[in-house]
C-alpha positions, 0 to 999 in steps of 0.5 A: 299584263302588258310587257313593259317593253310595251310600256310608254317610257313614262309608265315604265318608270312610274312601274319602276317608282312603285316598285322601289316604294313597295319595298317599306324602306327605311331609306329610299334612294330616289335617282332621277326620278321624274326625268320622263314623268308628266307634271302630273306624275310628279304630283303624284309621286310629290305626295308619295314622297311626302307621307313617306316622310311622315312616316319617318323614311329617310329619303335621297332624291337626286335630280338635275331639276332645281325647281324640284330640290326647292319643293321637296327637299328640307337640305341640299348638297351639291356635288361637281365632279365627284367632289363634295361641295357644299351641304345647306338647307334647302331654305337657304339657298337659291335655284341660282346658286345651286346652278353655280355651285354645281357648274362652278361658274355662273351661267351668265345666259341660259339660251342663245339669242334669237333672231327673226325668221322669214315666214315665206322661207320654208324648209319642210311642209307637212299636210294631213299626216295620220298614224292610226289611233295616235295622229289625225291630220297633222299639218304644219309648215317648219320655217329655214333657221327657226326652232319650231316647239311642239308642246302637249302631255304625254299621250298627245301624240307629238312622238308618233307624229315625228316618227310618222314623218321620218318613217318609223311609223306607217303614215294612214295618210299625208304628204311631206315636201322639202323645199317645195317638192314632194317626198317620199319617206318610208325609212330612217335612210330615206329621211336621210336622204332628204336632209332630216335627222332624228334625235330620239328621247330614248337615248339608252334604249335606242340611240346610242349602243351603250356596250361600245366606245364612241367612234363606232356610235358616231359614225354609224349613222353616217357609214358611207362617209368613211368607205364602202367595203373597208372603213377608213379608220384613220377618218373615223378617229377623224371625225371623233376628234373633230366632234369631241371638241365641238360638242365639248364631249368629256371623256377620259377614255375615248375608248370606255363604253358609252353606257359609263358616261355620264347623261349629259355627255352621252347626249351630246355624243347622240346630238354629234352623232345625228349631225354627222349626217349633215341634215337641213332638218333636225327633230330633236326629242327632249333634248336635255332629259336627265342631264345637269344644268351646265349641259342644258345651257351647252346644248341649248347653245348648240341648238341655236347656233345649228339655226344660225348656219340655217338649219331647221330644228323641230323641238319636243320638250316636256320643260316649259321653260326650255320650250319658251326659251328655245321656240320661236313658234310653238305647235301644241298637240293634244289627243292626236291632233295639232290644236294651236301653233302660237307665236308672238304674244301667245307663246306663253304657258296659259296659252301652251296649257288651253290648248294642251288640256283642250279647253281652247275651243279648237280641235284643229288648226289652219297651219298659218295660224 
C-alpha cells in the first residue's frame, strides 16, 4: 500500500518491470531497464527475461551497459545518432566494438590518470554523523584533490549519509569541519556557503526542471551571480555558452526543454550546473546512470580534471568498474554504518563485496584505516 513516490528509486522501477511483464505480451519493450537495479535485481529480472523467451515472447532490450547486451541478447544492433549502424549476433561481436560503433571512434582511455594525493591535506572531516534508521556513526576524512568512492547495495545507506552531510536530512548526531574548523549545515544554502555541491542520482525528478530550456537550469543554483532584484540575462547567456562548451553539452536548440534531451547531455548539464557554484567539495551520486559509453568516458574525464584544479570529489556509484577506475580510496557501507575504507591493494571488488555483505569481520571503522 505504499505510495510509489514513497518508494526507493530502485523499487519504483522493479514496480515498473512487473507491471510491463503483466501485460502477456507477445513483444516486450525493455528500455533501460536496470539503470537504478542492484546486481540482484538484474539477476532477477535476467531470469525473467529468460523464460519469457522460452515461451516464445520477442523481446527489445535497450541498454548502454554492454556487459549486459553479451549476457542477454542472441543479436545486437547499434544505433548513433538516429542512424542505423550495424545488426550482428551477439556472438560475434566484442564489448570494444560496440563501444566504437556506437561512439564512432575508439575510446583510446576510459578514465583519467591519477596522481597521488597527500594524506595530511584534508578538505572536509566528517565524525559520528547519524540519520535515524539509516546512518549510525558515519566518519570519514575526504582528502584535497582525491576521488573518495563510497560503494555498498542499496539500502547501505550511502544516499542518506551524503544528504545528512549537505542538510537534506536531519543529522540525530555528528560534526562536519571544513578546512579544519566546524560547520554548520542545515540547508542546501549553507552547504553552499561552505564550498560543497551535490549532484543528485535522481536528475528527472529533482535535479533538473525538465519543462524548461537550459540557461534557467543552470543557473538556478547559483542566482546571486547574475543580480539580485533583476537578472542580468545578457550574463546568464554568458554562462550557458561558456558551460555548453565546456562540458560538450549537445543541443540543437539551447531553448527546447530539458526533459527532450538526451540522458547523457542532460547529465552533463546537471554536472555544469552544481559547478556553477564554484564548490571545493562535490558529492556526486551515480554520476553516469543511464547515459552511453561515449558520455561516461566524457564525465569520467570531467570528473578527474575537477581533481587536478584541487577540488575534492565524493563518489556514489553502483558500477564497480567506474568505482575502481575512478576512486583513489574507497569507503564501503553497509546497514548504515561505514565497515571499511580501502586503499592500496585492497581496493578491489573481493574486498569492496566483504565489506558490503558483512562478512568482513568488522562493524565500524577508524577513519585512517
Amino acid at each position: 500500500r505504499t505510495r510509489i513516490k514513497d518508494l526507493a528509486v530502485s523499487d519504483r522501477q522493479m514496480v515498473e518491470i512487473a507491471k510491463a511483464l503483466s501485460k502477456n505480451a507477445d513483444i516486450l519493450i525493455l528500455d533501460e531497464p536496470t539503470a537504478v537495479l542492484t546486481g540482484r535485481e538484474v539477476d532477477i529480472l535476467f531470469d525473467q527475461i529468460r523464460r519469457l523467451r522460452e515461451q516464445g515472447v520477442a523481446i527489445l532490450y535497450i541498454s548502454h551497459k554492454l556487459d549486459e547486451i553479451k549476457a542477454i541478447a542472441d543479436r545486437v544492433t547499434v544505433l548513433r545518432d538516429g542512424r542505423l549502424i550495424t545488426t550482428e549476433p551477439v556472438t560475434d561481436v566484442e564489448k570494444d566494438d560496440m563501444a566504437r560503433l556506437m561512439v564512432g571512434r575508439d575510446i583510446k582511455q576510459m578514465f583519467p590518470d591519477r596522481a597521488p594525493v597527500e594524506a595530511h591535506d584534508v578538505a572536509m572531516s566528517v565524525r559520528n554523523v547519524s540519520v535515524e534508521g539509516q546512518v549510525r556513526d558515519a566518519s570519514f576524512d575526504l582528502r584535497r584533490g582525491e576521488v573518495l568512492g563510497f560503494a555498498g547495495i542499496v539500502g547501505a545507506g550511502r544516499t542518506a549519509l551524503m544528504e545528512a552531510i549537505i542538510g537534506l536530512r536531519d543529522r540525530s548526531s555528528g560534526e562536519i569541519e571544513r578546512n579544519g574548523e566546524p560547520v554548520s549545515i542545515h540547508s542546501l544554502q549553507d552547504a553552499k556557503k561552505c564550498g560543497i555541491a551535490y549532484l543528485t542520482k535522481d536528475r528527472k525528478g529533482s535535479g533538473l526542471l525538465l519543462n524548461m530550456d537550459m540557461r534557467p537550469n543552470l543557473t538556478l543554483l547559483a542566482l546571486e551571480k547574475f543580480g539580485t532584484v533583476i537578472l542580468n540575462r545578457k550574463a546568464e547567456e554568458a554562462a550557458l555558452a561558456n558551460a555548453i562548451e565546456a562540458f560538450d553539452i549537445r543541443a540543437a536548440d539551447p531553448k527546447a526543454k530539458v526533459g527532450d534531451f538526451s540522458g547523457g547531455n542532460q547529465q552533463k548539464l546537471l554536472l555544469a550546473k552544481v559547478m556553477e557554484t564554484d564548490p571545493e567539495v562535490v558529492i556526486i551520486d551515480e554520476p553516469t546512470r543511464g547515459i552511453d559509453i561515449g558520455t561516461k568516458s566524457q564525465i569520467y574525464h570531467f570528473i578527474g580534471d575537477l581533481t587536478k584544479r584541487g577540488k575534492s570529489v565524493i563518489l556514489l556509484s553502483s558500477e564497480m568498474p567506474e568505482m575502481l577506475g575512478l576512486s583513489d580510496r574507497i569507503a564501503v557501507m553497509a546497514a548504515g554504518r561505514i565497515t571499511g575504507i580501502l586503499e592500496g591493494n585492497d581496493r578491489n571488488e573481493h574486498e569492496i563485496m566483504r565489506h558490503a555483505t558483512g562478512i568482513s569481520g568488522k562493524q565500524g571503522v577508524s577513519v585512517h584505516e
